[in-house]
C-alpha positions in Angstrom: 74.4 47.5 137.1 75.8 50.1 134.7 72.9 51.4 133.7 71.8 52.1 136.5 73.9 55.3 136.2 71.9 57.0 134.0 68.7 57.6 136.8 71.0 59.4 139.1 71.2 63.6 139.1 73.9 64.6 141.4 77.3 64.0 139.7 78.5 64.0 136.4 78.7 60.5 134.0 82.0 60.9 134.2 82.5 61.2 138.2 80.4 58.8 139.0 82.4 56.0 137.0 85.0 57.2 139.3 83.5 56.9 142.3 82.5 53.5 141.4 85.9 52.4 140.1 87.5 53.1 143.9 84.5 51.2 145.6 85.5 48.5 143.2 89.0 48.4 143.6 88.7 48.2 147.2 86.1 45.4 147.3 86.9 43.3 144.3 83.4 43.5 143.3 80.6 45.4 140.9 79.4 48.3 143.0 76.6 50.7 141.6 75.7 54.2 142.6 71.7 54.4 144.3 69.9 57.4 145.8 69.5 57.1 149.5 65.7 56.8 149.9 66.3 52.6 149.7 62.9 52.7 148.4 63.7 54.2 144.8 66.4 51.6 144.8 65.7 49.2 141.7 63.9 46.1 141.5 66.5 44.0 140.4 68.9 44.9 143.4 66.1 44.8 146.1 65.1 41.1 145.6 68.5 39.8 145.4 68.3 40.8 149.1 66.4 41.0 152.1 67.4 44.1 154.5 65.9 43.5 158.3 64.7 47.1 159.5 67.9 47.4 161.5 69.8 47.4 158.1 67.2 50.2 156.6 67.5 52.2 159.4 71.5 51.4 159.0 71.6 52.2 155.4 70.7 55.9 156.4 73.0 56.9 158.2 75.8 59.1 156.9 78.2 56.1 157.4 79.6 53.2 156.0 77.3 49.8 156.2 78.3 46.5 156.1 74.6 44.0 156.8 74.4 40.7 158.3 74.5 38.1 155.7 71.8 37.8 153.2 71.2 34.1 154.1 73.2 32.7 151.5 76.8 33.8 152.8 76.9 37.2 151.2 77.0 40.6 152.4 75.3 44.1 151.4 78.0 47.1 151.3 76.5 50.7 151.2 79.1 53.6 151.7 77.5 57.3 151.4 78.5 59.3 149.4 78.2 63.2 149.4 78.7 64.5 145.8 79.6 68.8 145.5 76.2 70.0 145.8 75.8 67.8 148.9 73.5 65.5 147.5 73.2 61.9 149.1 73.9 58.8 147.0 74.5 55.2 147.7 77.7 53.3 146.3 76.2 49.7 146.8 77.7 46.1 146.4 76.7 42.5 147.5 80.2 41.1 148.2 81.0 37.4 149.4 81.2 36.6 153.2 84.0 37.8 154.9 85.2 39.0 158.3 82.8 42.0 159.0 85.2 44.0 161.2 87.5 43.7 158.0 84.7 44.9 155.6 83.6 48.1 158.0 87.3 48.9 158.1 87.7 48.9 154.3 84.1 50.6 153.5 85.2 53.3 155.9 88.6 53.6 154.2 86.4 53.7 151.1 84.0 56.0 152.3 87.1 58.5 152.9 88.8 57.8 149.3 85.5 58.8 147.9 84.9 62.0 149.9 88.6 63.1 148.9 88.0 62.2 145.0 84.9 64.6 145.9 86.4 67.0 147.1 89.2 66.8 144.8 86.8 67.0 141.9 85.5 70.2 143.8 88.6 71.9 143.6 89.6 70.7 140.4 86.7 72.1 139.0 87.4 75.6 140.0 90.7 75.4 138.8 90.0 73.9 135.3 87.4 77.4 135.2 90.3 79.6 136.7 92.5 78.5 133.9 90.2 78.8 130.9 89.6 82.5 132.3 92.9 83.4 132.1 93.3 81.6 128.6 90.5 83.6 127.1 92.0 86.8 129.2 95.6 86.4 127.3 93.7 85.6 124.1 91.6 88.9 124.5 94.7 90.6 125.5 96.7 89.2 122.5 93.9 90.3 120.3 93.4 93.8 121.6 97.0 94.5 120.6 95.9 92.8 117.4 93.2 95.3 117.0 95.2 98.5 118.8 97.8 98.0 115.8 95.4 97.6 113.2 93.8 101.5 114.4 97.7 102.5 114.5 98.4 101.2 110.7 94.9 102.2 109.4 94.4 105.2 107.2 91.6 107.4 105.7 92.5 105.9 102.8 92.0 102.4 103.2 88.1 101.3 102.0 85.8 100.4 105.0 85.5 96.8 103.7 89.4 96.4 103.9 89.8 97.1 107.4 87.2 94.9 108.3 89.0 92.0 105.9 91.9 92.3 108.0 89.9 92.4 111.0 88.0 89.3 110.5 90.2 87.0 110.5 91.8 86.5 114.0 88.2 87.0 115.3 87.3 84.0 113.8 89.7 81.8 115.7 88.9 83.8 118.8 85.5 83.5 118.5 86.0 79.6 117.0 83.0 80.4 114.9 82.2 79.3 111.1 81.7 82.9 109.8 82.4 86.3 111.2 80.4 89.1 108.8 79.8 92.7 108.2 76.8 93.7 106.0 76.1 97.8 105.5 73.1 99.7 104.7 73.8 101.7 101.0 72.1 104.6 102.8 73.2 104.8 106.6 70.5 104.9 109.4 69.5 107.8 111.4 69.6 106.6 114.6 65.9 108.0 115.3 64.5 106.5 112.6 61.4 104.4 113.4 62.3 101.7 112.0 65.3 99.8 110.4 64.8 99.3 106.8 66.3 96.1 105.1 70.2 95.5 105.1 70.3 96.4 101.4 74.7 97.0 100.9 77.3 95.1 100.7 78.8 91.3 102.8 82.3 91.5 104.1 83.7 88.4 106.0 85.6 85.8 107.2 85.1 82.0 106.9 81.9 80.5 105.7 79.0 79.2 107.3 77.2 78.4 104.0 74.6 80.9 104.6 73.1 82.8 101.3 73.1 86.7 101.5 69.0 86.6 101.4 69.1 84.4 104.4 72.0 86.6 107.1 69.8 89.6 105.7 66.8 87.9 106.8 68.0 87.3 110.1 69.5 90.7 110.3 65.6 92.0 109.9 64.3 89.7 112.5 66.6 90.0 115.4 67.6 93.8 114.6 65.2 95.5 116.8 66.6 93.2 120.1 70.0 94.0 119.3 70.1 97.8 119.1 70.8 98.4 122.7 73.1 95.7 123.1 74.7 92.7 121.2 72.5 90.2 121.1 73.5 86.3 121.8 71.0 83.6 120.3 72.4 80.0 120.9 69.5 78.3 119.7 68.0 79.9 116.2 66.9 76.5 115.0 64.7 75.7 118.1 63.5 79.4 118.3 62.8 79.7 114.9 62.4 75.7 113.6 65.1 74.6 111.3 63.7 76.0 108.2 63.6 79.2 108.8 67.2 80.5 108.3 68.7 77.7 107.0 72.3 76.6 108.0 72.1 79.6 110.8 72.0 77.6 114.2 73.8 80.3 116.5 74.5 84.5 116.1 76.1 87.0 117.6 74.6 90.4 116.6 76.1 93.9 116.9 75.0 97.3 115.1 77.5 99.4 114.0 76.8 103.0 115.0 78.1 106.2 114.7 76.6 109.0 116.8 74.4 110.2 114.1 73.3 106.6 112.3 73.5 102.9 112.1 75.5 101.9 109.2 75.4 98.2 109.3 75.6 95.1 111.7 78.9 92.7 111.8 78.1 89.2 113.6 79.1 85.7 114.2 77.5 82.8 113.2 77.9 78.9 114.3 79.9 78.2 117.0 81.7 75.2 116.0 81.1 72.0 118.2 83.4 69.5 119.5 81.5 67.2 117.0 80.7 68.5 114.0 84.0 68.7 111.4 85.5 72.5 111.2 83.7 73.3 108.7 80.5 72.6 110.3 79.5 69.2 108.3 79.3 66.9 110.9 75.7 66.0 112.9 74.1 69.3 114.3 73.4 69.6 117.8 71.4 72.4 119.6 73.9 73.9 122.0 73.4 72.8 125.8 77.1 74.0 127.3 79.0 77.1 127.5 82.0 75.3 125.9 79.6 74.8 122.3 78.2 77.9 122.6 78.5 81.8 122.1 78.6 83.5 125.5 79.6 86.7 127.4 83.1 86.5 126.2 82.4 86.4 122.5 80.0 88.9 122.3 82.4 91.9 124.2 84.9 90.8 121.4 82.3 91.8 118.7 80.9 94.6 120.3 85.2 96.0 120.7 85.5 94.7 116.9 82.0 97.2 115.9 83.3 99.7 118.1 86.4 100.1 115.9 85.0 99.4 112.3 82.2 101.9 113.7 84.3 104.7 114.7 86.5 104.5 111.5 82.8 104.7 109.7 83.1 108.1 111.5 86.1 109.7 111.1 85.7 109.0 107.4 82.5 110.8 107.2 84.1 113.6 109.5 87.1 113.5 107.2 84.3 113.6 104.2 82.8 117.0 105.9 86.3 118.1 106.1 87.0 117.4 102.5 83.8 119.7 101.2 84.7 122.8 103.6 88.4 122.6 101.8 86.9 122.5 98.2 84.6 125.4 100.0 87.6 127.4 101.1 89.9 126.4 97.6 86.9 127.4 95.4 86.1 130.6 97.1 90.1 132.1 97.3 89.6 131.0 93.3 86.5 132.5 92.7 87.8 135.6 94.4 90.8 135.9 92.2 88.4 135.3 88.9 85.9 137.5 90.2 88.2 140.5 90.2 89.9 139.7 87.3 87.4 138.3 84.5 89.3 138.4 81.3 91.9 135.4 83.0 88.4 133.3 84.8 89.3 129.5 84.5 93.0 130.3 84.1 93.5 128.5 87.4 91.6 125.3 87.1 93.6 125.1 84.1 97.2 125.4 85.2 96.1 123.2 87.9 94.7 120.5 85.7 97.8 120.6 82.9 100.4 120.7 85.8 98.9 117.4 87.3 99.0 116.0 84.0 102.8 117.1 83.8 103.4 115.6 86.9 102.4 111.9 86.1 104.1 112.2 82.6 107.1 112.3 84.7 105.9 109.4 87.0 105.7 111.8 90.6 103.6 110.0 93.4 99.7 110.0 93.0 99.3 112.5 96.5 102.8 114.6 94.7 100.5 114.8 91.5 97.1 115.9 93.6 99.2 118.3 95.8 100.5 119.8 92.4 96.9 120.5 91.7 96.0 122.1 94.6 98.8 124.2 94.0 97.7 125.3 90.6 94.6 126.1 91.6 95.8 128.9 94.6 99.1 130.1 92.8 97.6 133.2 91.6 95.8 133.9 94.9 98.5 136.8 96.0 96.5 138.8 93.0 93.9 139.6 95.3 96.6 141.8 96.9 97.4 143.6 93.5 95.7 147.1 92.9 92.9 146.6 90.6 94.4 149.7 88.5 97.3 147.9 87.9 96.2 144.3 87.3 93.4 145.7 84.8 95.1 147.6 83.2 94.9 146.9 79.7 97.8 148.4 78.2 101.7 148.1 78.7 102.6 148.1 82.0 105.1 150.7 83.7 108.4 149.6 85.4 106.6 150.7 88.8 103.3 148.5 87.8 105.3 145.7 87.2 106.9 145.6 90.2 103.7 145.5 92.1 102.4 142.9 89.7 105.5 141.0 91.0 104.6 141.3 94.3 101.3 138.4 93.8 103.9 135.3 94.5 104.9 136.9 98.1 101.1 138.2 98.9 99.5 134.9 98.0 102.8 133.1 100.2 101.5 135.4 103.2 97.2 134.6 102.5 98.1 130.9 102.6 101.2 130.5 105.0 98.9 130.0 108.0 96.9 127.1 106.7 98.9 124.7 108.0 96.7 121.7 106.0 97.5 122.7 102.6 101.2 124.2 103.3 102.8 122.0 100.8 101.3 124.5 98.1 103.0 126.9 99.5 106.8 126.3 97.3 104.9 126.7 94.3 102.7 129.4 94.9 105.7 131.4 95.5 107.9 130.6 92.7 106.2 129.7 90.1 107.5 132.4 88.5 111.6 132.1 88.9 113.6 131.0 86.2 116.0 128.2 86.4 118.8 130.5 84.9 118.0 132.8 88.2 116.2 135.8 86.3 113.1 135.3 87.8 111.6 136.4 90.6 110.9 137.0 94.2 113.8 135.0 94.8 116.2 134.8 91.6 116.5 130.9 92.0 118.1 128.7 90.3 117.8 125.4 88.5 117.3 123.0 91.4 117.2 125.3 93.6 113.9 126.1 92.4 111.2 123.4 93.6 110.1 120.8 91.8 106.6 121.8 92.2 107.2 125.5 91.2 108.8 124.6 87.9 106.4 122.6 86.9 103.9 125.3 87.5 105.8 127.4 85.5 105.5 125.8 82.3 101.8 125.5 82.5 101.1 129.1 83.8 103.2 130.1 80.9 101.5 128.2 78.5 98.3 129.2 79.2 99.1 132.8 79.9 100.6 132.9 76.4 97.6 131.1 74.8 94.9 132.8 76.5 92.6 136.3 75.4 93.5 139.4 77.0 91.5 142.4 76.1 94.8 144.1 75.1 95.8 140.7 72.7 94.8 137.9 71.4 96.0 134.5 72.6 99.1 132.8 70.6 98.6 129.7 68.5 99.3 126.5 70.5 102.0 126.1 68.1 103.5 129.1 68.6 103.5 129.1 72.7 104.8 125.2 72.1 107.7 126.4 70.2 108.3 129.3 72.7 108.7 126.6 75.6 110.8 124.6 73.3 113.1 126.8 72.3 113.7 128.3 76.0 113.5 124.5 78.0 117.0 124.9 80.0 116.9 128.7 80.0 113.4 129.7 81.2 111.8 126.7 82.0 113.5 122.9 83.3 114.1 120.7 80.4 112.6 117.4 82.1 109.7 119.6 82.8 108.8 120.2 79.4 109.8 117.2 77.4 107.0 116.1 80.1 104.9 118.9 78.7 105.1 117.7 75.4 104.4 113.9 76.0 101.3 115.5 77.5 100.7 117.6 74.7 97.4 116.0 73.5 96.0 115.9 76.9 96.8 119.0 77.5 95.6 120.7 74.4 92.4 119.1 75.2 91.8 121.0 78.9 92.5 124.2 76.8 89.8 123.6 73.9 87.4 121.9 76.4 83.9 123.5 76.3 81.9 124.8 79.6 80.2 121.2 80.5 83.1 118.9 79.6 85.7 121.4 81.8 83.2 121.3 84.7 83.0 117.6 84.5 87.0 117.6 84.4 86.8 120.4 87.8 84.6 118.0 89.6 86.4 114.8 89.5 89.8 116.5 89.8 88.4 118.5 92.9 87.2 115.3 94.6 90.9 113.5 93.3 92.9 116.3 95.0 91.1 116.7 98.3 90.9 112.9 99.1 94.7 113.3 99.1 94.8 116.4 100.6 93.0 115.3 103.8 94.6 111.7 103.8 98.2 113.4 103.8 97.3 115.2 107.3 96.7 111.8 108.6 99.5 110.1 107.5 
């Protein structure tokens, strides 16, 4: 009577074989599991017997049965059974003649052995739930921390797809998915626009579900309008959309990644993998019918913390990116200033700032030493602005009295920039660029070491150029000469590891002096965007 299982709704498969199996233990004999209404019995068990209205009305009752015999020495047992939703089934059996005040006692002692495995299987159930909660809790919680360490250890610096790479990964086995994904616009979104236009950048992700780029892009287009507001759960694409549409795509999890002003992409989950199917989803397809096989609340709060974080590092990067053009703004303009009110030496600090970074990686200083050398090039004649224009265009000899004020522009341009608290790691250089290391310079009369690294370096390019460079009162030396100048006085003037790093750069360097108006512009821009990216990424170290 086995199959007679399969026509009953109340309980599970599974319960009901062990209902059955306690009836049948106690009796010694098949039972099966009927509805109540003895009408919807089966055939096959109504005409092996023959119930007298007594027994019908017997039958009904929410107690145990135990008929008359059948006529042929056997007995009909029904005990009632009450599954957890209170519905009313029938655990029947036709058992061989015996004493019937012995069979009512033990189909009542039944009846009670199958109300406690009810029950049982009532409590158990809640507890099995209480205890996968707190198993996905702790593995939330554990990859919160996860994601909490990965903002702490993030920088500026580290491309958009990389975070996300690193990202990825643990999702996956949280999410027990085939592929978790981020695909970006090229151009990001305004968030008004009337319409989304076609996922057109780049796929970042972890796992693989076998689904082409065309395809996740397709399915991007179609479901991105539902998902805007909130991430959007599909369990069953191949039933919504027939199983042709997206191929190898059977369940998603979508969430856009926006920033206050735009969308720039959508990261998502696809295939929940099923008990039955191989990890790497091979095995026979199902559509998904449970919560266990398919994606739910749970997964989709993960995603939407994972595109919070990805969408909020989108944003500080572009903040930071804002940041970076008002700096080039502010360093252009103090330059600009200091060209504009002295022509004859215009460029002359784009190209102490470009030799001196080209000093500093022939002598192998750190990428963000070499860009912070630049910067400082670029302002260490700022204090200038300070200098009366009588006495810094003058174009004759100067007087003792002049040349003490021109010796004032390493202390004024100290004093412009002290307060910029960004870019105050120019600030060693811009006020000694000009000592000596056998202490005859000045403000200060330092030293050898004493001076900082980043000041003697400066030195040997400002001198260079200043030496090889039109005034309207001279003409500019011969490279060779100013070379054998700087040669001649390296431990004296200038440090000696400074310029034998000069000279290993000589080529180079000769080639920012002789550069022409384009090709110097085109060396400017990259350099500016170079220096700046470190710049602002040193802050947020």
């Amino acid at each position: 009577m086995q199959q007679l299982l399969t026509h009953s709704t109340g309980p599970s498969h599974e319960q009901h074989l062990d209902l059955l199996r306690i009836a049948e233990e106690a009796f010694d004999s098949p039972f099966a599991l009927v509805e109540r209404d003895i009408e919807t019995w089966p055939s096959d068990l109504l005409s092996s017997v023959d119930l007298s209205d007594r027994d019908r009305s017997e039958i009904l009752t929410p107690r145990p049965h135990v008929s008359d015999p059948l006529g042929d020495g056997r007995r009909l047992v029904a005990i009632p059974v009450d599954d957890e939703e209170g519905n009313r089934r029938h655990a029947v059996a036709i058992v061989d003649d015996g004493e019937p005040r012995l069979l009512e006692k033990l189909a009542e002692t039944t009846a009670v052995a199958l109300r406690q495995q009810v029950e049982l299987k009532s409590l158990n159930d809640p507890i099995e739930e209480y205890t996968r909660q707190i198993s996905r809790d702790f593995e939330e919680i554990v990859w919160m921390r996860s994601l909490a360490e990965q903002i702490g250890y993030s920088s500026l610096r580290d491309p958009f797809d990389a975070i996300a790479s690193n990202l990825f990964p643990p999702l996956l086995d949280l999410l027990q998915a085939q592929e978790v994904f981020m695909v970006t616009y090229k151009t990001p979104v305004r968030r008004n626009a009337p319409s989304l236009p076609r996922c057109d950048g780049s796929r970042t992700s972890a796992g693989n579900a076998r689904v082409a780029d065309n395809t996740l892009r397709d399915v991007i287009e179609e479901l991105s309008a539902d998902a805007l507001l909130q991430p959007l759960v599909l369990n069953i694409v191949r039933e919504e959309y027939g199983p042709g549409r997206f191929p190898n795509v059977r369940s998603i999890i979508l969430v856009p990644l926006k920033t206050p002003k735009s969308i720039i992409g959508w990261i998502g989950a696809l295939n929940r993998l099923q008990p039955d199917t191989d990890e790497d989803g091979s095995g026979p397809i199902h559509l998904f019918q449970s919560e266990d096989n398919s994606f739910g609340t749970f997964e989709a709060g993960l995603m939407e913390s994972a595109a919070s974080f990805l969408a909020s590092h989108a944003n500080n990067i572009s903040l930071f990116a804002e940041q970076e053009q008002l700096l080039i703004g502010i360093v252009r303009a103090m330059v600009n200033a200091v060209d504009a009110k002295d022509p004859y030496t215009c460029g002359h600090s784009d190209r102490v700032a470009l030799m001196s970074r080209q000093i500093a990686r022939e002598m192998g200083l750190a990428p963000k030493t070499c860009e912070e050398i630049f910067l400082a090039g670029l302002l260490h004649d700022i204090g200038k602005i300070g200098v009366p224009d009588n006495v810094l265009l003058k174009p004759g000899r100067l007087t003792d009295e002049e040349y003490e004020q021109i010796k004032q522009h390493p202390v004024i341009g100290y004093k412009v920039l002290q307060h910029l608290d960004k870019i105050s790691y120019v600030l060693p250089g811009v006020l000694h660029h000009h000592e000596s290391v056998d202490g005859t310079g000045y403000p200060s009369g330092l030293a050898g070491d004493e001076i900082p690294l980043q000041a003697r370096i400066l030195a040997v390019a400002d001198s260079f150029d200043a030496m090889t460079s039109d005034r309207p009162y001279r003409k500019g030396m011969p490279f060779e000469k100013a070379e054998s100048i700087i040669r001649e006085n390296a431990g004296k003037q200038w440090d000696a590891d400074v310029v034998d790093a000069f000279f290993r750069a000589e080529n180079l360097i000769r080639a920012i002096c002789l550069a022409g108006k384009e090709e110097f512009q085109s060396l400017l821009s990259v350099a500016d965007s170079e220096m700046i990216h470190s710049a602002v990424n040193a802050t947020h170290d």
